[in-house]
Every structure is written in structure tokens, then in C-alpha cells.
Z-matrix of the N, CA and C atoms (Angstrom, degrees):
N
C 1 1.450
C 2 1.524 1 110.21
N 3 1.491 2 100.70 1 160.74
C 4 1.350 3 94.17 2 -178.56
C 5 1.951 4 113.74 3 -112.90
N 6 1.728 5 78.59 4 139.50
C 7 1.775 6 96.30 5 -173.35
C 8 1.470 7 115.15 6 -18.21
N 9 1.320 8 109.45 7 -49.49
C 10 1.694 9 118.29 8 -165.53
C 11 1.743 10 87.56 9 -62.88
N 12 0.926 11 165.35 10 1.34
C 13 1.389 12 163.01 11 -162.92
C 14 1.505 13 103.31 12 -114.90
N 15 1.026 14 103.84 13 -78.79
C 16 1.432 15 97.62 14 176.46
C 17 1.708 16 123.17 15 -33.72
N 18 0.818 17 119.58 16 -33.60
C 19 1.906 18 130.68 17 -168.91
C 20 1.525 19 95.22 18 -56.64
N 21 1.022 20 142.10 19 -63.31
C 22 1.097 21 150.78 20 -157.70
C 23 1.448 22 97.95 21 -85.08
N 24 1.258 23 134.24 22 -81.14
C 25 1.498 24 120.18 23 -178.41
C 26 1.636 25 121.80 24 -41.03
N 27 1.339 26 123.26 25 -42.92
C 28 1.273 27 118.08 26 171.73
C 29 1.837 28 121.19 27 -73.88
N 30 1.667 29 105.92 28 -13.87
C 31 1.327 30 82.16 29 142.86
C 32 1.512 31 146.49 30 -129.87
N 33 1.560 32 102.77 31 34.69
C 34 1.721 33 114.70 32 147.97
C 35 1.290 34 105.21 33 -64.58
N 36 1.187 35 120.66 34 -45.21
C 37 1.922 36 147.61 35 -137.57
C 38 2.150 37 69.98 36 -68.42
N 39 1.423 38 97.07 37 -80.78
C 40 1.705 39 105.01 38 -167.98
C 41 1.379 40 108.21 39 -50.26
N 42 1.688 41 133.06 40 -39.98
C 43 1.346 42 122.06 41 -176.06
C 44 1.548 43 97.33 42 -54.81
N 45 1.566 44 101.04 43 -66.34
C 46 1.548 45 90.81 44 -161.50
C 47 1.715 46 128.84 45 -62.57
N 48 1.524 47 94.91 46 2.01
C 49 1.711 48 88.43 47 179.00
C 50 1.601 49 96.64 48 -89.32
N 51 1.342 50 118.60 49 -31.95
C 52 1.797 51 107.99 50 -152.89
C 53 2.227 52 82.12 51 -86.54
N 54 0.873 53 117.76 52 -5.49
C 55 1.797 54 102.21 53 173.94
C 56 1.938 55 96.41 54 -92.96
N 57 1.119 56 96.78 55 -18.52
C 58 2.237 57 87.64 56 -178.32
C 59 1.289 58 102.92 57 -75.84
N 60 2.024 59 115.92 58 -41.34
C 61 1.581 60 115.33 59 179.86
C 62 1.450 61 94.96 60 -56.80
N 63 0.870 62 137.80 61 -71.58
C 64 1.760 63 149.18 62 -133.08
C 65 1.918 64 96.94 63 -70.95
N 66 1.403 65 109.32 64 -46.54
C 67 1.692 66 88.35 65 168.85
C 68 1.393 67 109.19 66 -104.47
N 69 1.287 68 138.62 67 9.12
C 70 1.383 69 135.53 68 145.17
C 71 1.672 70 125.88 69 -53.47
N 72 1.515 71 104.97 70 -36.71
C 73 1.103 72 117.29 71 -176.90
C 74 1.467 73 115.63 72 -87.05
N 75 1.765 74 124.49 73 -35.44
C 76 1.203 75 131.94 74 161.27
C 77 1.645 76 113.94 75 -71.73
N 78 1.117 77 135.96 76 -38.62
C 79 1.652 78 118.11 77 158.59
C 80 1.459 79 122.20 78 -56.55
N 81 1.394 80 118.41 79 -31.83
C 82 1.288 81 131.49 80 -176.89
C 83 1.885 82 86.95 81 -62.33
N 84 1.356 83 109.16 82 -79.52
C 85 1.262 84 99.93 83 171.90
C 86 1.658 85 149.02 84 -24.76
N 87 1.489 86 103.33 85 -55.34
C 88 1.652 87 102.20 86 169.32
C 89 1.252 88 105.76 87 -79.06
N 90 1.642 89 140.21 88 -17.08
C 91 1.369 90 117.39 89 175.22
C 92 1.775 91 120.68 90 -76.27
N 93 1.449 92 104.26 91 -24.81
C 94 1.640 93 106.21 92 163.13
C 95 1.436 94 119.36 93 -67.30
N 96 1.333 95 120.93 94 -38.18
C 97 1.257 96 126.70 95 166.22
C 98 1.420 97 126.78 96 -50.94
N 99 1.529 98 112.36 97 -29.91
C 100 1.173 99 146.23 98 169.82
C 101 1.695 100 118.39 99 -68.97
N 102 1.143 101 112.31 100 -31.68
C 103 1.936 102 126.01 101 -153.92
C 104 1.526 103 71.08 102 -121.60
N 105 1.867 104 155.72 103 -19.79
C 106 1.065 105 108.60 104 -155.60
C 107 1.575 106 80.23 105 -109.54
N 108 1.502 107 126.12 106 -21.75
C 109 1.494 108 125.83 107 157.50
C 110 1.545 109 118.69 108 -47.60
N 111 1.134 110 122.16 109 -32.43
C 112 1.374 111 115.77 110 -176.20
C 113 1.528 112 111.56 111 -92.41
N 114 1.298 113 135.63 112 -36.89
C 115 1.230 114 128.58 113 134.36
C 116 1.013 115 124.92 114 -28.09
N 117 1.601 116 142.91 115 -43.13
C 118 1.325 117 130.29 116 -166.92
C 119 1.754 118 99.68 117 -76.13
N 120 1.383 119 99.98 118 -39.10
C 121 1.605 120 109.67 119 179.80
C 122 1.655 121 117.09 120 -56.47
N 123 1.226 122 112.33 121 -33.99
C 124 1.692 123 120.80 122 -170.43
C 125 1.794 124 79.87 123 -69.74
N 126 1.709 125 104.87 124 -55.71
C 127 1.829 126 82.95 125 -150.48
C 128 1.180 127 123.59 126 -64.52
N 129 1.601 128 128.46 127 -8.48
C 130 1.268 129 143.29 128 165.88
C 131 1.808 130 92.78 129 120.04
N 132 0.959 131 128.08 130 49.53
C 133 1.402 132 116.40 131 -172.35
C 134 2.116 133 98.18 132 -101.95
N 135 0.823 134 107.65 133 161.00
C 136 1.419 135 89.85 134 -177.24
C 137 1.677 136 113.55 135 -109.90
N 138 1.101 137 126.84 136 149.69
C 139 1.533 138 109.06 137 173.38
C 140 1.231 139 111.73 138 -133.06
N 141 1.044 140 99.39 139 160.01
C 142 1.961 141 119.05 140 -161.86
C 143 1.678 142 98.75 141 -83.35
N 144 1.645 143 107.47 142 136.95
C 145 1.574 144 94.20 143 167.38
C 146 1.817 145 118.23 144 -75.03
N 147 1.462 146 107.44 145 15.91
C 148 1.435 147 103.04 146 178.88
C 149 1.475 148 89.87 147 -108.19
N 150 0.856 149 137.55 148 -13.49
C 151 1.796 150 131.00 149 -179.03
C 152 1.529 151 88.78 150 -104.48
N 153 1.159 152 150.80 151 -7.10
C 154 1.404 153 131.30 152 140.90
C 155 1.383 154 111.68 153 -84.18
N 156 1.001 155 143.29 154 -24.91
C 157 1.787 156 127.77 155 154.77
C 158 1.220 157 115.67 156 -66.54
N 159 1.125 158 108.65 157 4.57
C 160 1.819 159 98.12 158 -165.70
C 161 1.863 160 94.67 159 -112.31
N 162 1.095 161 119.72 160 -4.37
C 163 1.643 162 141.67 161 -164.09
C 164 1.483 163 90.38 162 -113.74
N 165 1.073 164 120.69 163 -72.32
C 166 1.495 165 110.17 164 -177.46
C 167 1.381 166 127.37 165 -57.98
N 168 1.427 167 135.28 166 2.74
C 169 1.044 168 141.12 167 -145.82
C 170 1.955 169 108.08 168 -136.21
N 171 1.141 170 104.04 169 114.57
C 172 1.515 171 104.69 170 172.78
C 173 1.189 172 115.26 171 -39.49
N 174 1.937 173 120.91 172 175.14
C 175 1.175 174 112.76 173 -172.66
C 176 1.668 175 112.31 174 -72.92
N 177 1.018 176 124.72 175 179.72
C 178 1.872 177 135.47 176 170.87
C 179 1.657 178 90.43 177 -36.72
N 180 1.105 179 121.25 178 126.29
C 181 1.451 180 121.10 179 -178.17
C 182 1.877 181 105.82 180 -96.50
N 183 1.046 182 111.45 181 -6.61
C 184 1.830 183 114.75 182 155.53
C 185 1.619 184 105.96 183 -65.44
N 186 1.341 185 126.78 184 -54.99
C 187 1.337 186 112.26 185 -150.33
C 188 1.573 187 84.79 186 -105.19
N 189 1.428 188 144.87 187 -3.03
C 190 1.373 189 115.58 188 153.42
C 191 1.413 190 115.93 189 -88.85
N 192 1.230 191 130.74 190 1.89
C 193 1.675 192 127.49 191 170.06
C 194 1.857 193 85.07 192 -74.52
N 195 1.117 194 133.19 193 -69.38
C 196 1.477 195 141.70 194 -143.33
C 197 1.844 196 80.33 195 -62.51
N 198 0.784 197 108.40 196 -59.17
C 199 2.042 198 104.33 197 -177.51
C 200 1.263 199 125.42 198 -59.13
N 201 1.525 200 122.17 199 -30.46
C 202 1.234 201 131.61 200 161.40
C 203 1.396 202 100.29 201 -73.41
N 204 1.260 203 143.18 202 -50.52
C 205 1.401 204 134.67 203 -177.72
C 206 1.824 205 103.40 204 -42.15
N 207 1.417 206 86.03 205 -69.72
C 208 1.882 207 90.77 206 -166.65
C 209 1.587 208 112.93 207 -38.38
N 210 1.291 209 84.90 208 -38.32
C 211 1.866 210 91.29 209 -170.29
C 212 1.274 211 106.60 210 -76.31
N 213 1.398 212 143.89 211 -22.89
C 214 1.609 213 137.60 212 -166.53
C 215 1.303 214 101.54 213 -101.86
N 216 1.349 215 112.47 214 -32.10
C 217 1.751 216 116.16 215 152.47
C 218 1.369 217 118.95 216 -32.09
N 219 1.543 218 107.19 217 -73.66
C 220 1.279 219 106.44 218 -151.54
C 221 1.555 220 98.48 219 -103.66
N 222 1.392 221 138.78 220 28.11
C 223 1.265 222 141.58 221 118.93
C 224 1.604 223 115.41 222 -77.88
N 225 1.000 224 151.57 223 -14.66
C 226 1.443 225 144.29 224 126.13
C 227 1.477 226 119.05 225 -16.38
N 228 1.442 227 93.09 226 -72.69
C 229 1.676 228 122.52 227 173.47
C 230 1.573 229 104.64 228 -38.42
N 231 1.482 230 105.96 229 -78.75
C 232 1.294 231 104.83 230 -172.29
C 233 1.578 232 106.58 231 -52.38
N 234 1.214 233 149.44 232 -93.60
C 235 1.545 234 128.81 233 168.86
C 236 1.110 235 128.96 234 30.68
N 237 1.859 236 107.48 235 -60.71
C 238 1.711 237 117.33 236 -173.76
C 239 1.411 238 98.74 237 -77.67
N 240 1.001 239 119.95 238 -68.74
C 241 1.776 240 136.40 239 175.03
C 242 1.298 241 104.22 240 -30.53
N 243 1.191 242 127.12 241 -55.42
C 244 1.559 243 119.37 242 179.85
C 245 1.775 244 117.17 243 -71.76
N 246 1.386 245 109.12 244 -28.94
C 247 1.413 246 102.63 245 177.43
C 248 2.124 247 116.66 246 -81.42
N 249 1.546 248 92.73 247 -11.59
C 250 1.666 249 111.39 248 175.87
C 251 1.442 250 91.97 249 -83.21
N 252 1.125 251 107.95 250 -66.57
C 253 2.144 252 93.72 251 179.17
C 254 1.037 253 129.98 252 -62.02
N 255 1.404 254 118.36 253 -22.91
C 256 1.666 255 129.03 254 152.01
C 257 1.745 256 117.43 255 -15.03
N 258 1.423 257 67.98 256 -57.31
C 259 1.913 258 103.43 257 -178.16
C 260 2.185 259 103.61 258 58.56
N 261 1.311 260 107.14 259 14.29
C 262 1.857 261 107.65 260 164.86
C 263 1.730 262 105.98 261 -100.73
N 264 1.545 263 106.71 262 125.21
C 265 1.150 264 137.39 263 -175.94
C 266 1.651 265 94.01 264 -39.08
N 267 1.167 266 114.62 265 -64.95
C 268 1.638 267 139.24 266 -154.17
C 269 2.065 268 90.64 267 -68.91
N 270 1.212 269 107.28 268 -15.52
C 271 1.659 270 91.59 269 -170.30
C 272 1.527 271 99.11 270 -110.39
N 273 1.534 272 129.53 271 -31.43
C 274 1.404 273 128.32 272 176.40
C 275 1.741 274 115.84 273 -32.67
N 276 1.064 275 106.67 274 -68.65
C 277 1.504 276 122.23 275 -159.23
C 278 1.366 277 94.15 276 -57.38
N 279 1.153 278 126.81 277 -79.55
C 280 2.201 279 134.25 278 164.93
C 281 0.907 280 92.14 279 -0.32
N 282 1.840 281 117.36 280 -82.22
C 283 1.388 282 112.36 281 -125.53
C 284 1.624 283 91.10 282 -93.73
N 285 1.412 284 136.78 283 0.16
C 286 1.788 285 123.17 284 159.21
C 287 1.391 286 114.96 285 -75.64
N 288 1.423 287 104.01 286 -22.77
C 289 1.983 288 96.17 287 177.51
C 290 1.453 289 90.76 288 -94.84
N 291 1.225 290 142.81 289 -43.02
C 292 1.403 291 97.44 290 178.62
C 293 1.716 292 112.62 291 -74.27
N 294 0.819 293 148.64 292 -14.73
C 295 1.191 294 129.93 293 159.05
C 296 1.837 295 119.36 294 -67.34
N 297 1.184 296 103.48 295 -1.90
C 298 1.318 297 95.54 296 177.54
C 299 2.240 298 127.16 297 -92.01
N 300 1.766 299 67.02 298 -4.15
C 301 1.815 300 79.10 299 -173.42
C 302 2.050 301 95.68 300 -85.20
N 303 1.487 302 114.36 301 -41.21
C 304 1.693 303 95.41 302 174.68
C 305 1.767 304 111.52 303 -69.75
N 306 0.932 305 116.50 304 -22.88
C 307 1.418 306 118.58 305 -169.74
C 308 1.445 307 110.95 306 -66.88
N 309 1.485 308 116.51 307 -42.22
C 310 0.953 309 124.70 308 179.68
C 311 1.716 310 119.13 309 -76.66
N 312 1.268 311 112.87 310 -6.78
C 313 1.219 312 124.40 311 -173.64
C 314 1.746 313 104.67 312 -105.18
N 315 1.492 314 109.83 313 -22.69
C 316 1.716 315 127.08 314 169.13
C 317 1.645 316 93.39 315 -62.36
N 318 0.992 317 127.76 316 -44.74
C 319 1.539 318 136.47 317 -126.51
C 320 1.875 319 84.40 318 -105.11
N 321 1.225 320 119.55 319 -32.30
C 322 1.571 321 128.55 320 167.34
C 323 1.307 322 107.10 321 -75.80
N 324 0.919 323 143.26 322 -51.53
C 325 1.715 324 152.10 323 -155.32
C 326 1.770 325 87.61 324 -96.97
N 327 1.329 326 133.86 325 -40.74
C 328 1.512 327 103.50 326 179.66
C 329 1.921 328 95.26 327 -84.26
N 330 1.138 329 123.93 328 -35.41
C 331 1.861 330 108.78 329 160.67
C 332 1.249 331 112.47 330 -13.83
N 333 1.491 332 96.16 331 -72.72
C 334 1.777 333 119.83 332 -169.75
C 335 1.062 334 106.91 333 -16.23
N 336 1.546 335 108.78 334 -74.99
C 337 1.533 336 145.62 335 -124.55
C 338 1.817 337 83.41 336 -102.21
N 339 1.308 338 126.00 337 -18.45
C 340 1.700 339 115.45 338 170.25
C 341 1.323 340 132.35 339 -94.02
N 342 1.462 341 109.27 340 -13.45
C 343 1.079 342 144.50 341 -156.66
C 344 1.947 343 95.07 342 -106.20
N 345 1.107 344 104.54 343 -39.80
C 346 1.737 345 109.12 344 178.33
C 347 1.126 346 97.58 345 -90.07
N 348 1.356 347 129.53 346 -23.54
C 349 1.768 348 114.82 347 -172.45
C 350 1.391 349 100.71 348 -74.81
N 351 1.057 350 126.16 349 -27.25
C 352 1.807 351 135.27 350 -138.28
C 353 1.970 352 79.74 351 -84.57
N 354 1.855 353 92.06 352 -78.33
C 355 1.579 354 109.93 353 177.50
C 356 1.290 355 125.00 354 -19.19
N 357 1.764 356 123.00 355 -22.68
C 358 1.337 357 138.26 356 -160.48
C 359 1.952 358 100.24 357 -106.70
């Protein structure tokens, strides 16, 4: 087969494996969380309904907006930076608008995360 073929299948091939790890790895997760709650329950241990809200509940949603910011930032970043070190005329311009759609979404999520600190 020819090279130009492959490009495109290997990267659905990679999208769709790194989205199967990412909720493979989070079900894997709440069901241990799950089996190590129900164990505590068999042995007679008792639990607090604030240590079951505190289990059911994502992390502090201030300091994961501020972490999702940094990170959609500076995958933005990297985008521009890589199409400037590229250093081909024809790849600059591409690769800053697509880096400009996470950046701009970093640039919302650190909002978020300033906008809730203030409110607090």
C-alpha cells in the first residue's frame, strides 16, 4: 500500500485507541472505588455521609479548571511553536489555527477558574 494511505487510518487507529484508554481507565477506576466501598460495608466499618459525598464527587472544580486551563494553553502553544520550528511557509498558518481553537478554550477554563476564585 501506499504511504499516503496509511496517514489517515493510523490516526483514527490512535484517536480511537487513546479515547478507549481514557474511559477504560476511568470505569476501571469508579468500579474499584466502588468494590473498595462495598468491602468497607461487608466488614462493618461505618461511613460518613460526608465521606460518601466526598467519593462521589469530582476533584475541587477550582483547581481542575486552573489545570485544564494550563494544559489547553500550552497545547495551543505547542501547535504554534511547532509550525514556527517547522520553519515550511505552507505549514505555519494550519498549524497556529489549529492550535488556536485549544488555546482559546485554556484562556476560558483559566477565566473559569478566576472568576470562581474572586466569587469565593
Amino acid at each position: 500500500m501506499n504511504e499516503e494511505v496509511w496517514i489517515p487510518i493510523v490516526l483514527f487507529a490512535a484517536t480511537a485507541l487513546v479515547l478507549w484508554a481514557f474511559f477504560y481507565y476511568r470505569y476501571r477506576s469508579r468500579s474499584d472505588l466502588q468494590a473498595t466501598v462495598r468491602q468497607a460495608i461487608e466488614k462493618g466499618h461505618e461511613l460518613s455521609p460526608e465521606l460518601l459525598a466526598r467519593l462521589g464527587e469530582p476533584n475541587d472544580p477550582k483547581t481542575a479548571d486552573l489545570r485544564r486551563g494550563i494544559v489547553a494553553v500550552a497545547v495551543g502553544m505547542g501547535f504554534a511553536v511547532f509550525g514556527v520550528v517547522l520553519g515550511e511557509q505552507d505549514a505555519i498558518r494550519p498549524l497556529i489555527a489549529v492550535g488556536t481553537f485549544p488555546f482559546l478554550v485554556g484562556v476560558a477554563y483559566l477565566g473559569l477558574w478566576l472568576f470562581t476564585k474572586r466569587a469565593d
